[in-house]
C-alpha positions in Angstrom: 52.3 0.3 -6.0 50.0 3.3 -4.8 46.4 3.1 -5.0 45.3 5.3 -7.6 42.3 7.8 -8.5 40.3 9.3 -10.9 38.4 11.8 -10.9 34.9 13.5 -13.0 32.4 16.1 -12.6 29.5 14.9 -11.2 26.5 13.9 -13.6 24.1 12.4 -11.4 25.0 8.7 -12.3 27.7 8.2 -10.4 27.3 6.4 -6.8 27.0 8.7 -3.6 28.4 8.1 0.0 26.1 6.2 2.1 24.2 6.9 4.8 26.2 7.1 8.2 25.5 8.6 11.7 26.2 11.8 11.6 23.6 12.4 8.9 21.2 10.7 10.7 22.2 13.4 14.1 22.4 15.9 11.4 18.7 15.1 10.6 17.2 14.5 14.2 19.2 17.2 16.1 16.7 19.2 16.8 14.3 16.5 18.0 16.6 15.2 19.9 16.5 18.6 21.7 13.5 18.9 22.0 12.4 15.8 23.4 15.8 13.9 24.3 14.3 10.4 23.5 16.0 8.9 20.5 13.1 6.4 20.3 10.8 8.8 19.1 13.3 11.0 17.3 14.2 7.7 14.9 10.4 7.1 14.9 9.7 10.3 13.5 12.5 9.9 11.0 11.2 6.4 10.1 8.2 8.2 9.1 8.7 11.0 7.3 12.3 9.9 5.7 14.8 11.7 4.4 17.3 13.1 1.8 19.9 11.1 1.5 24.0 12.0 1.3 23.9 11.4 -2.4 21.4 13.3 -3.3 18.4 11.1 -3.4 15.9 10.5 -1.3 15.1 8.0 1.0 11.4 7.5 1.8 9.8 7.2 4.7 7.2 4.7 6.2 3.8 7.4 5.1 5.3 7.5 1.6 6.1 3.6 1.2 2.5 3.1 2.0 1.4 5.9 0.3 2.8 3.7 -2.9 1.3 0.5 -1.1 -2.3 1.9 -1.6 -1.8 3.2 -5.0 -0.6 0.0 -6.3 -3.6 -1.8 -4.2 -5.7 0.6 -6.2 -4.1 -0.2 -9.5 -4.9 -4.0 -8.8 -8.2 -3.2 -7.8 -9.0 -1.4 -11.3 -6.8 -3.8 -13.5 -9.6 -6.5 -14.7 -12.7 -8.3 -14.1 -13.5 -11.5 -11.7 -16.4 -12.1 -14.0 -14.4 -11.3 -17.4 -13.4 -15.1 -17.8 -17.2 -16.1 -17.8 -17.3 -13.9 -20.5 -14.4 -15.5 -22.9 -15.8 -18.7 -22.2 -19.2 -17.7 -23.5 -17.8 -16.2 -26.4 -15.3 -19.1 -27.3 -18.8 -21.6 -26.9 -20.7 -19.3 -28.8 -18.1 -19.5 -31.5 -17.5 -23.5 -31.1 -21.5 -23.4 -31.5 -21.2 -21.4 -35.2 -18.9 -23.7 -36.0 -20.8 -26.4 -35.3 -23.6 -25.2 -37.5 -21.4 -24.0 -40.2 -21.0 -27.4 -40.6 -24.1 -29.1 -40.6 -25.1 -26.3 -43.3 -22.3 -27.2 -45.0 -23.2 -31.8 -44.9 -26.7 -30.5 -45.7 -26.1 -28.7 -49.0 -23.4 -31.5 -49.6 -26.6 -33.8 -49.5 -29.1 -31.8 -51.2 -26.2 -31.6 -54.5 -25.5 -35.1 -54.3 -29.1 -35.8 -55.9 -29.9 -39.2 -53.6 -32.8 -37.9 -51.9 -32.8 -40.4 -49.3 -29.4 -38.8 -48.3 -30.4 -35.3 -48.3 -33.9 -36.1 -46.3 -32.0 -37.9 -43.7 -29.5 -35.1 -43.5 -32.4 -32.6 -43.3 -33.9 -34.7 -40.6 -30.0 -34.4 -39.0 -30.0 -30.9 -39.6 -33.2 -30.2 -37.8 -32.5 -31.9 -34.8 -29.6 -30.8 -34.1 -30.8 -27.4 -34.9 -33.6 -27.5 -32.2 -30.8 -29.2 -29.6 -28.2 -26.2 -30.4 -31.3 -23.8 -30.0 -32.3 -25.1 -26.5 -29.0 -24.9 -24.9 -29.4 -23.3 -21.8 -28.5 -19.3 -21.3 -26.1 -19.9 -18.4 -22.6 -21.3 -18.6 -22.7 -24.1 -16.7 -25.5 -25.7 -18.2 -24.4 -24.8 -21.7 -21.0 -26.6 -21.0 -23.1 -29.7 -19.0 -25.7 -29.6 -22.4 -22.5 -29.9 -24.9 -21.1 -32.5 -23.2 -24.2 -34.8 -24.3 -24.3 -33.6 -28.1 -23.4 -35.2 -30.8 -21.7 -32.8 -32.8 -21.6 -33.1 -36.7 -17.9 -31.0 -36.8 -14.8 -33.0 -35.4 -13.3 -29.8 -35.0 -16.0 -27.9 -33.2 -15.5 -31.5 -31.2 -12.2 -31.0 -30.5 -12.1 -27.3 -29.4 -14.9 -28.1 -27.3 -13.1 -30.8 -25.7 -10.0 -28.8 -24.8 -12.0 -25.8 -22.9 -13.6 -28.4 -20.7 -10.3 -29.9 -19.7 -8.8 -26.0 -19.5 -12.3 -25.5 -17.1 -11.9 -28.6 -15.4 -8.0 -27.8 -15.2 -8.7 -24.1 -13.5 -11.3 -25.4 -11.3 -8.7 -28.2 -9.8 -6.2 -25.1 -9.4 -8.7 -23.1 -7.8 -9.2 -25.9 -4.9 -5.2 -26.1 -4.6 -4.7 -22.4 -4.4 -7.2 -22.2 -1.4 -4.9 -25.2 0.7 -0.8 -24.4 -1.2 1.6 -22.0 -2.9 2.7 -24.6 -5.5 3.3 -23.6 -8.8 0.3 -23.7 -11.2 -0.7 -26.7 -13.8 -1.9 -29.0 -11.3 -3.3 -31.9 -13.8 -7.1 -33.6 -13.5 -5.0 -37.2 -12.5 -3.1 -35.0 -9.5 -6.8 -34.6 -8.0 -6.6 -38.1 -6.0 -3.2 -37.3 -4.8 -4.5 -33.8 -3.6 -7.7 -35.4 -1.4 -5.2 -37.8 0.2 -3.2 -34.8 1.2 -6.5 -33.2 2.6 -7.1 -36.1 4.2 -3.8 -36.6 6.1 -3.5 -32.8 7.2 -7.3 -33.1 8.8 -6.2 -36.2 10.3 -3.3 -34.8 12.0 -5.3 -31.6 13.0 -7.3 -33.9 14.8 -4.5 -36.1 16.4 -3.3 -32.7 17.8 -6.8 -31.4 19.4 -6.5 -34.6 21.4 -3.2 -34.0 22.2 -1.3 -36.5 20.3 2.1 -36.2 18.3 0.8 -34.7 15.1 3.3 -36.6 13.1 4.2 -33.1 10.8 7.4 -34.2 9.5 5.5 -37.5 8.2 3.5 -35.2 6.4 5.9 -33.0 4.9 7.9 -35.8 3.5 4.1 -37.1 2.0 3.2 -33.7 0.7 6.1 -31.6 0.8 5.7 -30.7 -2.9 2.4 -28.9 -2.3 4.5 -26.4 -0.1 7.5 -25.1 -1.9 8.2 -22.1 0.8 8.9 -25.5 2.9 7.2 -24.5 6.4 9.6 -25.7 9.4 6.6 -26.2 11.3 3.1 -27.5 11.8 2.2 -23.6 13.3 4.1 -21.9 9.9 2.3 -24.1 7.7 -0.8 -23.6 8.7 -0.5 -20.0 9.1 0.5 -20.3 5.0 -2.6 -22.3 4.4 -4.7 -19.9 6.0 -3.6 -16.9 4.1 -3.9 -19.1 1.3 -8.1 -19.9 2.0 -8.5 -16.5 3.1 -7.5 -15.1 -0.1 -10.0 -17.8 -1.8 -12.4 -16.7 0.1 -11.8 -13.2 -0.6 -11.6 -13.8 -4.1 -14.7 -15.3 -4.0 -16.7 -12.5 -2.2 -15.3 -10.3 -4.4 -17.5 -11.7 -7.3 -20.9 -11.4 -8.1 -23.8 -13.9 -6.9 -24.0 -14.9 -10.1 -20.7 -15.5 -11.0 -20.1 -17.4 -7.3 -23.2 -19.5 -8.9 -21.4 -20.0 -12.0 -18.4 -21.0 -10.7 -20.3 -23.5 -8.0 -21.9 -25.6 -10.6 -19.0 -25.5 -13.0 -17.1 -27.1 -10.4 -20.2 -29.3 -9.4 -20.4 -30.5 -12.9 -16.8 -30.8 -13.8 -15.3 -32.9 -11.0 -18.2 -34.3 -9.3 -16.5 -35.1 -6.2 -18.7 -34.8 -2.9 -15.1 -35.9 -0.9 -12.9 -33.3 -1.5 -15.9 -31.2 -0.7 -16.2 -32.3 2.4 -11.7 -31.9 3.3 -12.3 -28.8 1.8 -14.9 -27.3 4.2 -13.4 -29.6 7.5 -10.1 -27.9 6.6 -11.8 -24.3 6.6 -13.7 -24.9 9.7 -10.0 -26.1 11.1 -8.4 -22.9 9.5 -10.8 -20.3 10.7 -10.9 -21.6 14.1 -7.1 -20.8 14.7 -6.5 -17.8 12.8 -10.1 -16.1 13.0 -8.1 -12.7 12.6 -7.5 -13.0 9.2 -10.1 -11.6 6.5 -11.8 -14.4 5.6 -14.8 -12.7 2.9 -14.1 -9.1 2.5 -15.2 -7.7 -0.9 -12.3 -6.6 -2.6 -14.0 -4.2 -5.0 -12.3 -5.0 -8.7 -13.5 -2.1 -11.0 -11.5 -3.1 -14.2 -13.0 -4.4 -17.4 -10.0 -6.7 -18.4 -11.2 -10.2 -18.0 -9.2 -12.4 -14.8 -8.7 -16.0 -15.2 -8.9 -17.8 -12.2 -5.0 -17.9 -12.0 -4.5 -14.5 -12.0 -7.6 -13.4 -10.0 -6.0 -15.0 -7.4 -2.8 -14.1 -7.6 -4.6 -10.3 -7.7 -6.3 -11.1 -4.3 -2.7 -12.3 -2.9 -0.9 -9.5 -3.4 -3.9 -7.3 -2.4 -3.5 -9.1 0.6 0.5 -8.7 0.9 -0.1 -5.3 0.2 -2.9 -5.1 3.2 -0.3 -6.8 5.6 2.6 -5.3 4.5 0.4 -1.4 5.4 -0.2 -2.7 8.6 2.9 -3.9 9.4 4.1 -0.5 8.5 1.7 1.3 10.1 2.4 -0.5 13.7 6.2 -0.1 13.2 7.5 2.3 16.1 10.9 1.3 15.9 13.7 1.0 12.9 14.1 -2.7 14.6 10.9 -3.4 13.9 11.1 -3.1 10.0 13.9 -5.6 9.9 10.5 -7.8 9.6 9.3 -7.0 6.2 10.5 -9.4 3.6 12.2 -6.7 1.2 12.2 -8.8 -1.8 8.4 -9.1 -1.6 8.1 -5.1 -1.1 9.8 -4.3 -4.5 7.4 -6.3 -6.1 4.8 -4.7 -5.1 5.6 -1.6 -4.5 9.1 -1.0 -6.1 12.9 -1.6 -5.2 13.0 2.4 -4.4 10.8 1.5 -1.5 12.6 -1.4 -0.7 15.9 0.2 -0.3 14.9 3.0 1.5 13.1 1.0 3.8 16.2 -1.1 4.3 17.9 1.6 5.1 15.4 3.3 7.8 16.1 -0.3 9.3 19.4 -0.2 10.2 19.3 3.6 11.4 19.5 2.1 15.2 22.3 0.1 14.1 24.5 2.8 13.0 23.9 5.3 15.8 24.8 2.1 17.9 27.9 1.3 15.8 28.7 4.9 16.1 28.8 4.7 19.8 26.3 7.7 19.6 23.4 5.3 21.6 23.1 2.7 24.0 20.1 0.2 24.6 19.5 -0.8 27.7 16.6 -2.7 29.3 15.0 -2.1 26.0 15.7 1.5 26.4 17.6 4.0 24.0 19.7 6.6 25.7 22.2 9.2 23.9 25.5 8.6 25.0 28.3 11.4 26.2 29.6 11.3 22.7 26.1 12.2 21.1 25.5 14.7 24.0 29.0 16.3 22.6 27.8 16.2 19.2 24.9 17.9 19.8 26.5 20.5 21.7 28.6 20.8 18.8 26.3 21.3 16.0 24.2 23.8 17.9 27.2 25.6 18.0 28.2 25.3 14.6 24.5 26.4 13.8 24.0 29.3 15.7 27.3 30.8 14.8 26.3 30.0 10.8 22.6 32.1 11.6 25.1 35.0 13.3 25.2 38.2 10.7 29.0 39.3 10.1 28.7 43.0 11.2 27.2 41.7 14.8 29.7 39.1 15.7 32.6 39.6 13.5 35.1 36.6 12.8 34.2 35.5 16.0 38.4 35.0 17.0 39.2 34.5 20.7 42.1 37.0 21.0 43.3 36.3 24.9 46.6 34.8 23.3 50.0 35.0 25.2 52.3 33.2 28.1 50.4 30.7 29.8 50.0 26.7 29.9 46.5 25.9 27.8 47.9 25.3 23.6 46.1 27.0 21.6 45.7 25.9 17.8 47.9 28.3 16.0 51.9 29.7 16.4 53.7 32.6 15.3 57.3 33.2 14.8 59.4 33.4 17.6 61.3 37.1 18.6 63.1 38.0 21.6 61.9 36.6 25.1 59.7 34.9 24.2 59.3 30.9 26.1 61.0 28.0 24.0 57.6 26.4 23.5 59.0 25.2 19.7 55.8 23.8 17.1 58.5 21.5 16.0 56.7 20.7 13.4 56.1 24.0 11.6 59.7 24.7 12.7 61.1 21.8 10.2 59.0 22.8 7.9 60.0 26.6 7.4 63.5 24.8 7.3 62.6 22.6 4.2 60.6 25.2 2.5 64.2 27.6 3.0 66.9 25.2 2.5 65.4 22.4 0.2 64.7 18.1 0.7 67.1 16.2 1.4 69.0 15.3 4.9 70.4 17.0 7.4 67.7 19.7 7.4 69.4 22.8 8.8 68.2 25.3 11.4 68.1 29.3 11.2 67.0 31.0 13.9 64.1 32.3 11.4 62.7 29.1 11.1 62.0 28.8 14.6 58.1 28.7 15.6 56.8 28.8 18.9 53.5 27.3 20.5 50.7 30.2 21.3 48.9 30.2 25.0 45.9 30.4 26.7 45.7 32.3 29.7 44.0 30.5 32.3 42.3 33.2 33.5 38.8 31.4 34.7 35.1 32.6 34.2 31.9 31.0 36.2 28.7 31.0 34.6 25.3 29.7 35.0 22.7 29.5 32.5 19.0 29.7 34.0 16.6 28.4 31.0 12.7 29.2 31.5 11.1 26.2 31.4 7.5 27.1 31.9 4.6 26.1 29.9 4.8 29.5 27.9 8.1 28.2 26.1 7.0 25.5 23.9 3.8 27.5 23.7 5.3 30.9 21.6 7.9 28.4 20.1 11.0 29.4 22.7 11.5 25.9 23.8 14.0 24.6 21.1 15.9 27.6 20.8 16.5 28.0 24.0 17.6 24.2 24.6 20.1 24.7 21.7 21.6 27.8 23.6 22.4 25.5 26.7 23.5 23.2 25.1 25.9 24.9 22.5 27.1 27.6 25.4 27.9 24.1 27.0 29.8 22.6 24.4 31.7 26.0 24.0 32.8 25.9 27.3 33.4 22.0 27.7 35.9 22.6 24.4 37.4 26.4 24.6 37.8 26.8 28.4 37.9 23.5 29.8 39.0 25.1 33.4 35.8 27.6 33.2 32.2 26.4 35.5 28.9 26.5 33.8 26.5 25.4 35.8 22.6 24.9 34.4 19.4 25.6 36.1 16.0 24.8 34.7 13.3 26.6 35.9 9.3 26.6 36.1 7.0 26.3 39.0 10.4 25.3 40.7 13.7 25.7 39.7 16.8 22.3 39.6 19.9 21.8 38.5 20.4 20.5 34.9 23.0 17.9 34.5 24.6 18.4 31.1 24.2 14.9 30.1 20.3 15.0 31.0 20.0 18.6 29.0 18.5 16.9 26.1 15.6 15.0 28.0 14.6 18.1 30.0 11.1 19.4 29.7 9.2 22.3 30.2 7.0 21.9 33.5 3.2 21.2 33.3 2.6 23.0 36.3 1.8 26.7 36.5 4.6 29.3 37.4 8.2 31.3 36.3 10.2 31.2 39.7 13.0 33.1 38.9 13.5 34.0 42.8 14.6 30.2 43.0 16.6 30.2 40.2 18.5 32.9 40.8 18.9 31.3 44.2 19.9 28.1 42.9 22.7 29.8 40.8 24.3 32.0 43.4 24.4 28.4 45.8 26.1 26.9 42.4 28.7 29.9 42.2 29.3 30.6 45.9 32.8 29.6 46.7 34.1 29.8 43.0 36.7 32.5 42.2 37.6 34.8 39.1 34.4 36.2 37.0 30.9 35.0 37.9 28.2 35.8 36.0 24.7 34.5 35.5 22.8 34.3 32.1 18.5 34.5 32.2 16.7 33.3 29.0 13.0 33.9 29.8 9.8 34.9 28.1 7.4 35.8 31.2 7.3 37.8 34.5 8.4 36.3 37.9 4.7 34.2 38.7 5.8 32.6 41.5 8.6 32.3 44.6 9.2 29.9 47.6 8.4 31.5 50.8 9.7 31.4 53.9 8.5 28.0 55.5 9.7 26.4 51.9 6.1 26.1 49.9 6.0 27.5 45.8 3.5 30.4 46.1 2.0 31.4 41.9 0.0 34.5 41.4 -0.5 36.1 37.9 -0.4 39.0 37.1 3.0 38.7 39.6 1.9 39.7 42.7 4.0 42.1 44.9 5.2 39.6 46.7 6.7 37.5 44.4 8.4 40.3 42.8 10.1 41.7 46.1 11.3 37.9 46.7 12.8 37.9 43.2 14.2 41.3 43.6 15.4 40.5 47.3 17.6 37.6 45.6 18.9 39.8 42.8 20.2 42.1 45.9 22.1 38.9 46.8 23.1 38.1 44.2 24.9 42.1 43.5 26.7 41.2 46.8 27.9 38.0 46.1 29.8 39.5 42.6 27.3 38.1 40.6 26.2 39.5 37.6 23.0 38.6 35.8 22.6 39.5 32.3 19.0 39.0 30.6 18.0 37.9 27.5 14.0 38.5 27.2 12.0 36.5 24.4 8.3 37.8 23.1 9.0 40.3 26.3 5.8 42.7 27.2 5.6 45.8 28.9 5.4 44.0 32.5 8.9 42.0 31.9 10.6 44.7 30.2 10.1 46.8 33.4 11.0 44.1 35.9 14.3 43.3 34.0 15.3 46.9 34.0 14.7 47.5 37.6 16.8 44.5 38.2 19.9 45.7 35.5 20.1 48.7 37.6 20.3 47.1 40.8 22.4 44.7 39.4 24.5 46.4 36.8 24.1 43.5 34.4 22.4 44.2 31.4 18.9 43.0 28.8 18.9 41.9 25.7 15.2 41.9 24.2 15.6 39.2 21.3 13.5 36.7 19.7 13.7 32.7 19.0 15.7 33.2 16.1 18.6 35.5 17.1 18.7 34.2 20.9 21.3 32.0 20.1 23.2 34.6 18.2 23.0 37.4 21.1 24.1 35.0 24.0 27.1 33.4 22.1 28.3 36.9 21.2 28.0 37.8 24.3 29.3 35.3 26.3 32.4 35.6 23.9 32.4 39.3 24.8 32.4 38.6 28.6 35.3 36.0 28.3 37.3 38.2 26.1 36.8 41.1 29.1 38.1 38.4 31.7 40.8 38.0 29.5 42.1 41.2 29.2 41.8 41.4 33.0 43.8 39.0 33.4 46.8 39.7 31.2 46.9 43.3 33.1 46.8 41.7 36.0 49.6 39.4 35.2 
């Protein structure tokens, strides 16, 4: 049974096509021209992301941590490291009222009961305790550490009382474990003893591996385990995680107030009492700090909120400020899509949202699918574009320039030199009298059906007959010589030129396979430009437009080589330099005389050999415009003054133009 479909206008809900490689080449096309490293081109992708095929977009590495600091900033504003100070004082002040509600409350009782020796005794009551709850002290810790003496007249004010010191005494035993493990909070008062001994055994094996004995880790971890739910695999990882964990303690910490560091000291002093896990405590951090001294270990966080923390959730507010700090940098160092195969994704979209997460998924595997694509190769830690990229390239340029070309300049752009020959072309025509029997057997069968009906035997008319159109083979030689000087990326000519080559390449490669096009970069010097190298060549940093050696470069590369020759100048700047006679690079600007005979002396050479040169000038001024028309008329080729965005255009058409007047040549010579 056939697979079936169904189909809907799109509303924006459905599920787009993923991303695949050719909108990745779609996207870095042009830097890939322009600098010919796919490195850098996917870097510069990774960074500034793009849209994606189904419409959305997928961000790049500056806006992911563009969202990584605003949520860092959100954190920073969301509440108060000194707030919980606050809600204790208030909760004492309000076990305090209680407290005294009730001794009012006995006292009157007394007074109305009419036994005086009960109501002075309960005055006498009344006034001590009065003068005790008067005298507590002003700061927290010695208001809890005075309470915990009194005798207190309500059972209920006794009871509340009791349960915020074991919630104090339960948040100060949290905050030691969340400086040394990741375990889940409620650590109990009883689990302190158990906690010490595992201080105990992990500064113990610290030690046995300084002196270069067999730390025993796995005896640990079967010990203590529990106290490390992301389960390290080794003694390194774990202490790596215990690290992070003090550092963000300590963070959280410097991020307080003196006086609430103070607070927070003698609240612990007073509620555990316990000089020993002190001491692990401090042996550890000295242990710690030693080996991973690169982590922040007391920066100031900055919390500007108003919303009281507990200790809890103050420290889970320093952890993910300092995911969110590791996660930036991370980020920021990232030069390859490779690289961000690192960041644990899960952790991202909780801190910074699952958009950022998937679209930094997917900048992660952009290598992968140019590689899958067979569109790049890695080697020796190297990315290079293979032929098949090369041929993508050449065919997108192409695709884009003829797009820019206006209708009324280049027409339909059809190559007309159809008739007898041996190269298909990709149309046919009915056949007529004398013509060859090359039958398009499948159009043939077709017209058949479409005459006589389905069904078997198909019968043949004469009329249904269509024949295979030709190619002449007539052949064409060309080279392209692109200006490479420093002037080209400078007035913006470098790209468009680049995309000429390599387009007028591709056209060639895939229209007139028998055709030559040879390419010849020039500067200070000129050289011959592989077409698989085109992408990675540069404009020279050394002074100098030697067209006398390109020109003599191209009539070397087309010597030999029959039927049309013709060479092809894109340039934006006078002839500055020539090779003289015993073989050095002479530069003079304004051109000296010199230079300019040399140049003109080739283009004589060049008339003689059949050659014709054709110009295209970018940005030209008054001193190329005349050099390039002396040289037409010596020549007889002709100039094209154009700019960077209708180069492209002119020398396509043109070429076209020149192939089609082969052509015709051709057939009359046939």
């Amino acid at each position: 049974m056939g697979a079936g479909f169904s189909y809907s206008r799109w509303d924006g809900t459905q599920r787009g096509f993923e991303l695949d490689a050719d909108d990745v080449m779609r996207r870095i096309g042009d830097d890939l021209l322009y600098h010919g490293d796919p490195a850098s081109a996917l870097a510069r992708l990774m960074r500034e992301g793009m849209d994606g095929p189904d419409g959305g977009r997928i961000e790049g590495l500056r806006e992911i941590m563009e969202r990584l600091r605003q949520r860092r900033e959100e954190i920073r504003e969301s509440g108060d490291l000194g707030g919980v100070y606050e809600e204790i004082a208030d909760e004492l002040a309000d076990i305090v009222d209680e407290e005294r509600h009730e001794i009012d409350r006995r006292l009157d009782e007394a007074r109305a009961s009419g036994d005086e020796r009960r109501a002075a005794t309960a005055q006498a009551s009344a006034a001590e305790r009065g003068i005790q709850l008067d005298l507590l002290p002003d700061d927290l810790a010695g208001r809890v550490s005075s309470l915990q003496s009194y005798d207190f007249e309500s059972a209920a004010a006794q009871r509340r009382f009791d349960d915020l010191v074991e919630r104090l005494r339960q948040q100060v035993v949290q905050q030691h474990l969340d400086q040394v493990s990741s375990a889940v909070d409620g650590m109990q008062p009883g689990d302190l003893a158990r906690m010490k001994d595992m201080l105990a055994a992990l500064n113990e094996m610290l030690d046995r591996r300084a002196r270069g004995e067999d730390p025993r880790f796995e005896e640990f971890m079967e010990r203590f385990g529990d106290f490390f739910p992301d389960r390290p695999e080794t003694l390194d990882q774990l202490l790596e995680q215990m690290a992070r964990q003090m550092a963000a303690a300590r963070q959280m910490l410097a991020s307080m107030t003196p006086e609430q560091r103070e607070q927070l000291q003698r609240l612990s002093d007073q509620l555990l009492e316990d000089m020993d896990l002190r001491w692990q405590m401090e042996q550890l951090a000295g242990h710690l700090q030693a080996l991973h001294g690169e982590l922040d270990w007391g920066s100031d966080q900055g919390f500007t909120g108003s919303e009281p923390m507990g200790f809890g959730r103050a420290m889970q507010a320093v952890r993910d400020l300092q995911d969110l700090e590791g996660l930036e940098q991370m980020l920021g160092q990232a030069t390859s899509p490779a690289a961000l195969s690192e960041v644990d994704l899960e952790r991202l979209a909780e801190l910074a949202g699952p958009d950022a997460a998937q679209s930094l998924g997917r900048l992660a595997e952009l290598t992968k699918l140019l590689e899958e694509a067979g569109l790049i190769d890695q080697r020796d830690g190297r990315l290079s574009l293979t032929p098949a990229a090369i041929r993508r390239l050449g065919a997108d340029a192409l695709r884009d320039l003829f797009g820019e070309l206006r209708r009324d300049l280049a027409g339909q752009h059809a190559l007309d030199a159809l008739g007898n020959g041996h190269e298909r072309a990709p149309d046919s025509r009915a056949y007529q009298y004398g013509d060859p029997f090359n039958l398009d057997l499948h159009r043939t069968l077709r017209n058949a059906v479409r005459r006589g009906g389905p069904g078997l035997p198909i019968r043949l008319s004469p009329d249904d007959f269509e024949i295979e159109q030709m190619e002449h083979q007539t052949r064409a030689s060309t080279v392209l010589l692109l200006d490479l000087s420093m002037s080209m990326p400078m007035r913006g000519n470098f790209l468009p030129a680049k995309k000429v080559a390599i387009a007028l390449h591709h056209l060639i490669a895939t229209q007139y396979p028998r055709d030559f096009l040879g390419l010849v970069g020039f500067g200070e010097t000129a050289r011959e430009l592989r077409p698989e190298s085109l992408p990675e060549a540069s404009w020279d940093f050394a002074y100098g437009t030697n067209m006398h050696h390109a020109l003599a470069l191209a009539r070397r590369l087309l010597d030999g080589r029959g039927g049309s020759k013709q060479v092809i100048m894109v340039t934006d700047g006078e002839p500055t330099a020539h090779v003289t006679a015993r073989g050095d690079v002479y530069f003079h600007y304004p051109p000296a005389r010199e230079t300019v005979e040399a140049t003109i002396g080739e283009v004589r050479r060049c008339t003689r050999a059949g050659i014709t040169i054709n110009t295209f000038m970018l940005d030209a001024d008054s001193g190329l415009q005349h050099f390039v028309e002396r040289m037409a008329t010596i020549n007889g080729g002709r100039a094209f003054f154009t700019t960077h965005e209708t180069l492209g255009g002119y020398v396509l058409v043109d070429f076209l133009e020149h192939r089609r007047r082969v052509e015709r040549r051709g057939r009359r010579a046939g």
